[in-house]
C-alpha positions in Angstrom: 29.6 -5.3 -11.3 27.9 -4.4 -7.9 24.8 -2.1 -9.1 23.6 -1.2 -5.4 25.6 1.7 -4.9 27.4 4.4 -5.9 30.7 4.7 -3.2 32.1 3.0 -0.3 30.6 5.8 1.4 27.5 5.6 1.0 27.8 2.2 2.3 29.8 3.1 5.4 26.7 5.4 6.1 24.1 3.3 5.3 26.2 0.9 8.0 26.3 3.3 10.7 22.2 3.8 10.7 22.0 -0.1 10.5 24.4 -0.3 13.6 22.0 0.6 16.7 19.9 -2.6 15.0 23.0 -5.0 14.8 23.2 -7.0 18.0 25.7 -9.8 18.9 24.0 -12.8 18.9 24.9 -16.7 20.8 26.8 -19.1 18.5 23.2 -21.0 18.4 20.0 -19.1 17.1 18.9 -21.8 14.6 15.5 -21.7 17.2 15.6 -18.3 17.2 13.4 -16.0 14.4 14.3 -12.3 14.5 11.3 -10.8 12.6 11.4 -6.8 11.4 8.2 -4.8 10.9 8.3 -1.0 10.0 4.3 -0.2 11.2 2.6 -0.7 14.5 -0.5 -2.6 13.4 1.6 -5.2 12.2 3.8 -5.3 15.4 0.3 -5.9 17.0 -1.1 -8.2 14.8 1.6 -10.8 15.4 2.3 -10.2 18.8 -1.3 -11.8 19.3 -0.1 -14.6 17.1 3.2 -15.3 18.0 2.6 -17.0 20.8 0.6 -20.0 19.5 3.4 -20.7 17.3 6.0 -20.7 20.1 3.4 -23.4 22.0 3.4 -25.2 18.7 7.1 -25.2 18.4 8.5 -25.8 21.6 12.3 -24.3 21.7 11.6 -22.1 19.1 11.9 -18.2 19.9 10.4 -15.4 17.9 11.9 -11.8 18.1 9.9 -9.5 16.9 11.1 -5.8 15.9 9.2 -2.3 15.2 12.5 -0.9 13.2 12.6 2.7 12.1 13.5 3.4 9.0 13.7 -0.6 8.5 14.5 -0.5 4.6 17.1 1.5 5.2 18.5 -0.3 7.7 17.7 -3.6 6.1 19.6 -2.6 3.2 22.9 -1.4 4.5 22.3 -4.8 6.5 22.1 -6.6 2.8 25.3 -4.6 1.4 26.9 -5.0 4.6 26.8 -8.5 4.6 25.8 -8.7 8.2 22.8 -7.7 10.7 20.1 -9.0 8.6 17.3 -10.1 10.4 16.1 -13.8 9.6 12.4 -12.2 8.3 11.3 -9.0 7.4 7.8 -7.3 5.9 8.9 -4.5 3.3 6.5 -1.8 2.2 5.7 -1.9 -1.8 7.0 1.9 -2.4 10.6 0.7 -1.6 10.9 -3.0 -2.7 12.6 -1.7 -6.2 15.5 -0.6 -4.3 15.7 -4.1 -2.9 16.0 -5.2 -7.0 18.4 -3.5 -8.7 21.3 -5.2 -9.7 22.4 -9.2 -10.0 20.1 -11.7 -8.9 22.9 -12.8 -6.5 22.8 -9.2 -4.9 19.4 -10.0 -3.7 18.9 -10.1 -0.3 15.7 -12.5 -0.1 15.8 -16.0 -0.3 14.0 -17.3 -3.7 11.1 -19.0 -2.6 10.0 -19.6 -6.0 10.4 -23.9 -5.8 8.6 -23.3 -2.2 5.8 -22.3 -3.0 5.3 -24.6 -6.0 6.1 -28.0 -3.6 3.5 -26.5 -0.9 1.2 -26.2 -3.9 -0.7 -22.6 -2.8 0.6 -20.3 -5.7 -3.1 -20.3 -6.6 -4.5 -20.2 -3.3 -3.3 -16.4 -3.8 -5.0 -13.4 -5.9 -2.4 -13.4 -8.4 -1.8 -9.9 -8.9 -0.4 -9.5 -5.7 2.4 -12.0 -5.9 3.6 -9.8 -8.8 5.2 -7.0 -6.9 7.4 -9.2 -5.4 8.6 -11.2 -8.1 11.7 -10.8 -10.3 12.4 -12.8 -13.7 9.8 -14.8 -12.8 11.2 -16.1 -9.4 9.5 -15.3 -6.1 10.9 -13.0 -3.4 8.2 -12.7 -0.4 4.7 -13.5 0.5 1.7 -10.9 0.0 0.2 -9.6 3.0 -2.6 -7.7 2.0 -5.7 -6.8 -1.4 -6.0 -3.0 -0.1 -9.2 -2.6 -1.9 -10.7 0.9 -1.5 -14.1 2.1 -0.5 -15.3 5.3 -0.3 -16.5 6.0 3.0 -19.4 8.6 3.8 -20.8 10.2 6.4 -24.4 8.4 6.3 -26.4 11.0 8.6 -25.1 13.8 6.2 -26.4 12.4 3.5 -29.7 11.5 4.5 -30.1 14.7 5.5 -28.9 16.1 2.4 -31.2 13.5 0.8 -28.5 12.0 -1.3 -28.8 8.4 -2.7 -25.3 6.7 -2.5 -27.1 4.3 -5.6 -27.1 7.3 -7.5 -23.5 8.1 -7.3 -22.4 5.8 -10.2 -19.7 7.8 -11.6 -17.2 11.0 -9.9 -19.5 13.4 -12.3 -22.4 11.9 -10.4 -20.2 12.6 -7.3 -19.9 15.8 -8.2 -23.2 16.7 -9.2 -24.6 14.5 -6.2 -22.3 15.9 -3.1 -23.2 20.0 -4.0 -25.3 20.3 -1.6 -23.1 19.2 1.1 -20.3 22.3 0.5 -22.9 24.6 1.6 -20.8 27.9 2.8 -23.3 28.5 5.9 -21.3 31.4 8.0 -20.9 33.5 4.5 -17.0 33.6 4.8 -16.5 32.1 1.2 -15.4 29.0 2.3 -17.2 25.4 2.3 -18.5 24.7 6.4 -18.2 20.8 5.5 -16.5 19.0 2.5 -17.4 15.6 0.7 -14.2 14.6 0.3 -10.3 14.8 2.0 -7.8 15.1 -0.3 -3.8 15.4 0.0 -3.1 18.4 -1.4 1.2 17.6 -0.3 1.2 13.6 -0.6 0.9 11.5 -3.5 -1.4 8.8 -2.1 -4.7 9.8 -2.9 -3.7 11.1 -6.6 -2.1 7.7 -7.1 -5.2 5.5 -6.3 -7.6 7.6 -8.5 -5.0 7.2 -11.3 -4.7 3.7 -11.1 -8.3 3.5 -10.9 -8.3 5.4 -13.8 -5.9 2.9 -16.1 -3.1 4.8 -15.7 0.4 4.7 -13.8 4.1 5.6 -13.1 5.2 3.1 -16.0 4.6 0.9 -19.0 5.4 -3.2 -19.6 8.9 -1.8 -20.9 9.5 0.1 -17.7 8.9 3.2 -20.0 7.7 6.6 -18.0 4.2 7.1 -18.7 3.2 9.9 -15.7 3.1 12.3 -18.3 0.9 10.6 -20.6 -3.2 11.9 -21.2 -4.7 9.6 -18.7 -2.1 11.0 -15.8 -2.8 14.8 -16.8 -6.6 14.6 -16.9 -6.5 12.8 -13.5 -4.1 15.4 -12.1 -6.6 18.0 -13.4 -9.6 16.4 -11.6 -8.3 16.0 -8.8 -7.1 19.5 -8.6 -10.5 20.6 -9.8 -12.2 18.8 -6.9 -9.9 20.9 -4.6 -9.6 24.4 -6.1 -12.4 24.9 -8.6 -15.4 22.3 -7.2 -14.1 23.1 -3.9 -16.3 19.8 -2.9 -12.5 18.4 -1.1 -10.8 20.0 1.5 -6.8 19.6 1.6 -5.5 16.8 3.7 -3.8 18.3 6.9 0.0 17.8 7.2 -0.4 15.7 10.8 -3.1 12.7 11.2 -4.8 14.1 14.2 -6.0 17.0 12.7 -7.9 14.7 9.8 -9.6 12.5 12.8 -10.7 16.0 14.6 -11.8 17.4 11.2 -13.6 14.2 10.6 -15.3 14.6 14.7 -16.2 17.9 14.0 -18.4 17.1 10.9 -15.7 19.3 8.5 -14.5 15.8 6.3 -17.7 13.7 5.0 -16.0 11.6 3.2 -12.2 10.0 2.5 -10.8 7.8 0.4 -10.5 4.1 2.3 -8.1 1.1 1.7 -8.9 -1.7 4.1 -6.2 -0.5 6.5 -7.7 3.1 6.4 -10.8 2.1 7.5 -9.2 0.7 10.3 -7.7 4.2 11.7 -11.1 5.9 11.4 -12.9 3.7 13.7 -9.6 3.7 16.0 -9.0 7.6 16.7 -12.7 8.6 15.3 -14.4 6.6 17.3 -17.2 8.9 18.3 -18.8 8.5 14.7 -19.6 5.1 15.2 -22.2 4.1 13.4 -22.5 7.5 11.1 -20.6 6.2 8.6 -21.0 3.7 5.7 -19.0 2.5 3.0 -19.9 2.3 -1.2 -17.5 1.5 -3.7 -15.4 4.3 -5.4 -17.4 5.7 -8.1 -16.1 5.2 -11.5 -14.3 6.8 -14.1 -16.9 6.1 -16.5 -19.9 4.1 -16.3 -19.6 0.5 -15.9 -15.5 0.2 -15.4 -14.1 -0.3 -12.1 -15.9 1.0 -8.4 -12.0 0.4 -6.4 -8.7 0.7 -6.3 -6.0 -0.2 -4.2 -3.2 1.7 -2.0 -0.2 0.6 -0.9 1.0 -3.6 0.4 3.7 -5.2 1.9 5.3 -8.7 2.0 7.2 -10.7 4.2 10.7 -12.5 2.9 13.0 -15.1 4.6 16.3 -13.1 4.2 19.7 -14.9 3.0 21.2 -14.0 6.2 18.4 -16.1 8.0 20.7 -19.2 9.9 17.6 -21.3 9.3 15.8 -21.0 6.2 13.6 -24.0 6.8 11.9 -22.5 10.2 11.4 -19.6 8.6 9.8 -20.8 6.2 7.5 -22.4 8.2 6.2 -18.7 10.3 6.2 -17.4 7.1 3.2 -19.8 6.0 1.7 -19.6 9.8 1.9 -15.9 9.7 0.4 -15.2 5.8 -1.6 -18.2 5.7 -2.6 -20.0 8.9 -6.9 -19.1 8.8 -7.0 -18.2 12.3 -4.0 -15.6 11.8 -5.8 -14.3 8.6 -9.4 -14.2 10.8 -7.3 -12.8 13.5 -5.8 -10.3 11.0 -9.1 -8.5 10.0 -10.2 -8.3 13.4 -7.8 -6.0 14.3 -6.7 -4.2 11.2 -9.7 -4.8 8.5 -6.8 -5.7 6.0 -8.2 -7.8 3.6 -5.8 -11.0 3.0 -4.7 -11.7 -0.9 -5.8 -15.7 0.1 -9.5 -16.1 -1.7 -10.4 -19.4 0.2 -9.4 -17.4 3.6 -12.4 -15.1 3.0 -15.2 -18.1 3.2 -13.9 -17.4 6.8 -17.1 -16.5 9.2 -15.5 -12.9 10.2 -15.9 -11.5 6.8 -19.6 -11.9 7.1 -20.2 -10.2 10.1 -22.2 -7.2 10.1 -20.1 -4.5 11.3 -21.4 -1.6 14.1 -19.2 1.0 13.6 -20.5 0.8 9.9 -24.3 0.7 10.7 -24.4 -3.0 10.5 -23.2 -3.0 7.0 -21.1 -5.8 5.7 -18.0 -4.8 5.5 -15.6 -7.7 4.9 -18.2 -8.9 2.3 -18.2 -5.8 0.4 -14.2 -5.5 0.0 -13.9 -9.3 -0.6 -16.2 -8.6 -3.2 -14.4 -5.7 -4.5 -10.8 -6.8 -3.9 -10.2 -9.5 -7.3 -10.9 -6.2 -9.3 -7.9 -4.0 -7.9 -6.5 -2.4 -11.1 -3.3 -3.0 -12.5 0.3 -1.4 -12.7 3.8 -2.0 -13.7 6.8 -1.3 -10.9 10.5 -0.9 -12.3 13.8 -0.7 -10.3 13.2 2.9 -9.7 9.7 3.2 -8.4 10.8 4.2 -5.0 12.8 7.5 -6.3 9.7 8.1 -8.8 7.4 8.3 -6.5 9.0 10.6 -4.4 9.4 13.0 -6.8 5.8 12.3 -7.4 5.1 13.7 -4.0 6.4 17.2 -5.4 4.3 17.5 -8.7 1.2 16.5 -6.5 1.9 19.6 -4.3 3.1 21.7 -7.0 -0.2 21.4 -8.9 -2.6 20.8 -6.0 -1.7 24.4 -4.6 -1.2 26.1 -8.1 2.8 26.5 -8.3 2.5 24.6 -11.6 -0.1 23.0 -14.3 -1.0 19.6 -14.0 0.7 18.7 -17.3 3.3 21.1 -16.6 4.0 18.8 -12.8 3.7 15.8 -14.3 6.2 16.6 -17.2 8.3 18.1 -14.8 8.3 14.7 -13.0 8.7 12.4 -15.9 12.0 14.3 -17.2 13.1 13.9 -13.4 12.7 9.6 -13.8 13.7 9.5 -17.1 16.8 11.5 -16.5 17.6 9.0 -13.2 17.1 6.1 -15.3 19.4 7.3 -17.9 21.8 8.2 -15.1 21.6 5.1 -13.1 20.5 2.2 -15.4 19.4 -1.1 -13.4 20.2 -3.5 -16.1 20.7 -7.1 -16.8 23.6 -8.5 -18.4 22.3 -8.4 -21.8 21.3 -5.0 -22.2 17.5 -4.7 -21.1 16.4 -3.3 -18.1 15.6 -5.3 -15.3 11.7 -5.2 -14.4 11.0 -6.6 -10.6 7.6 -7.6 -11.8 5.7 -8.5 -14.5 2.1 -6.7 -14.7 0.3 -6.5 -11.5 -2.7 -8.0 -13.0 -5.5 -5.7 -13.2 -8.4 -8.3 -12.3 -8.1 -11.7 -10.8 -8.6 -14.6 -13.9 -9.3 -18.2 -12.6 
């Protein structure tokens, strides 16, 4: 029984967008590597790198792609049959929509038995080879830890004279950032915020609620969004926004954060490596203003991070050589240099531990007051918390996207969004059940671990 889709239409359409993306190709590209990316760091980052492995492989050609909408396209490529790239990086919101079904409707090549005979399964932090894993096989590389920071505006706190020691917990947060809200022109409103938060997207709730223990769903692929730990998160983060009034909304374009952030409005933001990245690229006028401390905690003495977002890269089964693909893929994820060459450009923090003994993760970092940043999120990233994905994360947490908004601005209660949401899943999965042969439904992962365990 073919579980990836619903009607020959649906396939025809997912065709169609795939099309502009489908090129005819020579009856000889075993040299050649057509390689998709769906963000422009990454297109960056390996267009520095692709080179060196070209001169290091004469005859072999690398084809790298910024594709729009790639996992849509790279689907109807995988139920099409054809158009497949040989490699592709896919985003850890969608990859469930990449599991559902047979193992033989997979698209990936299992590089399960790859891994094991190049003997680095435990060269990796081990919770991130989870996402990507399927009844215990092994679907794509990890590219990234994501740890997050919080990052401050330094000046505004010295003049404020707040301690970032003393902000242990988010009530010392609270407590501590006060002064910083100051309504200074008398028109009711805060002049400057400690915080940004998205009062329309789900990322920022998400990060706090896994920081927080909790998540979309349990070890059984139960719904859990709806559970106490969920709801009291929902209701501090709304609290920080409406009620505190210590976070000002997240705009609905990028640009208008950054100018928010230039003009001295946002003091503070939520920071995964790669976010860190964007301030010091489009704020650059605040260099050396701000600094970085780990999240405060839930309660005192659990976990100061969290993490947001991550992507792999898979050899596809369309690739026409498996073996040389293989071969970028462990140039690409694991090569030092690339890794080195990696955080230089994007501050991504790689998921390889003996990668960050590396030189550049010590440097002390300008932009950041000299701090050391790469230190500091090494440091932090074995303790990214845990979480369970299930065939139908990617529909969950869009619908997650609506009961943020719908609380954040008041429409509904927090418990009332989120068990508006989890009737939503729970209705899909009844609807549309991604199971195995036997009966039980199919899980794309085990636990992502919540801590790294030697």
């Amino acid at each position: 029984m073919n579980h990836l889709g619903k009607a020959p239409l649906i396939f025809g359409l997912l065709f169609l967008l795939a099309f502009p993306v489908i090129v005819f190709r020579g009856d000889d590209r075993s040299n050649t590597l057509e390689f998709w990316v769906f963000h422009q760091i990454h297109y960056d980052e390996y267009s520095a790198r692709i080179p060196a492995f070209e001169a290091a492989n004469p005859g072999v050609r690398i084809e790298l792609r910024l594709i729009s909408k790639s996992h849509d396209k790279l689907l109807a490529a995988f139920l099409s049959g054809v158009g497949a790239p040989d490699l592709a990086e896919v985003e850890i919101s969608s990859v469930g929509r990449f599991f559902k079904g047979s193992k033989e409707e997979i698209g990936f090549v299992d590089v399960t038995d790859r891994i094991e005979v190049d003997g680095f399964r435990d060269e990796f932090v081990q919770a991130r080879l989870a996402p990507w894993s399927l009844d215990g096989r092994v679907y794509g590389l990890p590219h990234d830890v994501h740890p997050v920071v919080l990052l401050y505006r330094h000046d505004a706190y010295e003049e404020a004279r707040i301690e970032p020691e003393s902000i242990v917990t988010w009530d010392d947060f609270v407590r501590e950032t006060r002064p910083l809200a100051r309504d200074g022109d008398g028109d009711g409103r805060p002049d400057r915020y400690p915080l940004l938060l998205s009062a329309h997207k789900p990322g920022h709730f998400w990060l706090l609620l896994l920081q927080n223990g909790g998540g979309m769903f349990d070890e059984h692929g139960g719904v859990i969004i709806d559970n106490e730990i969920a709801v009291s998160t929902l209701e501090f983060y709304c609290r920080l926004l409406n009620e505190e009034r210590l976070a000002i909304p997240e705009f609905s374009q990028d640009p208008a954060s950054f100018a928010a952030m230039k003009e001295g409005v946002v003091l503070g933001v939520l920071a995964p490596d790669w976010y860190i990245g964007a301030v010091r690229r489009f704020v650059p006028e605040l260099a050396g203003k701000w600094r970085a401390m780990p999240l405060p905690a839930w309660r005192e003495g659990e976990r100061r991070t969290s993490t947001w977002g991550g992507t792999m890269i898979a050899v596809t089964n369309q690739a026409e050589n498996p073996d040389l693909a293989w071969e970028f893929v462990k140039y690409a994820y694991m090569d030092d240099e690339a890794l080195a060459n990696r955080y230089r450009k994007t501050y991504i923090i790689p998921p390889i531990r003996s990668a960050w003994s590396n030189p550049v993760f010590s440097e002390p970092d300008p932009y950041l007051g000299g701090q050391f940043l790469g230190k500091n999120l090494t440091e932090l990233a074995p303790d990214i918390p845990g979480f369970y994905l299930n065939p139908y994360w990617a529909e969950a947490n869009d619908l997650l996207r609506q009961a943020v908004y719908e609380a954040a601005n008041g429409i509904r209660t927090p418990t009332e969004a989120l068990s508006n949401l989890a009737e939503q899943v729970r209705a899909l999965m009844k609807d549309t059940p991604a199971m195995t042969e036997g009966g039980a439904l199919r899980l794309p992962s085990p636990q992502i671990e919540t801590s790294e365990t030697e």
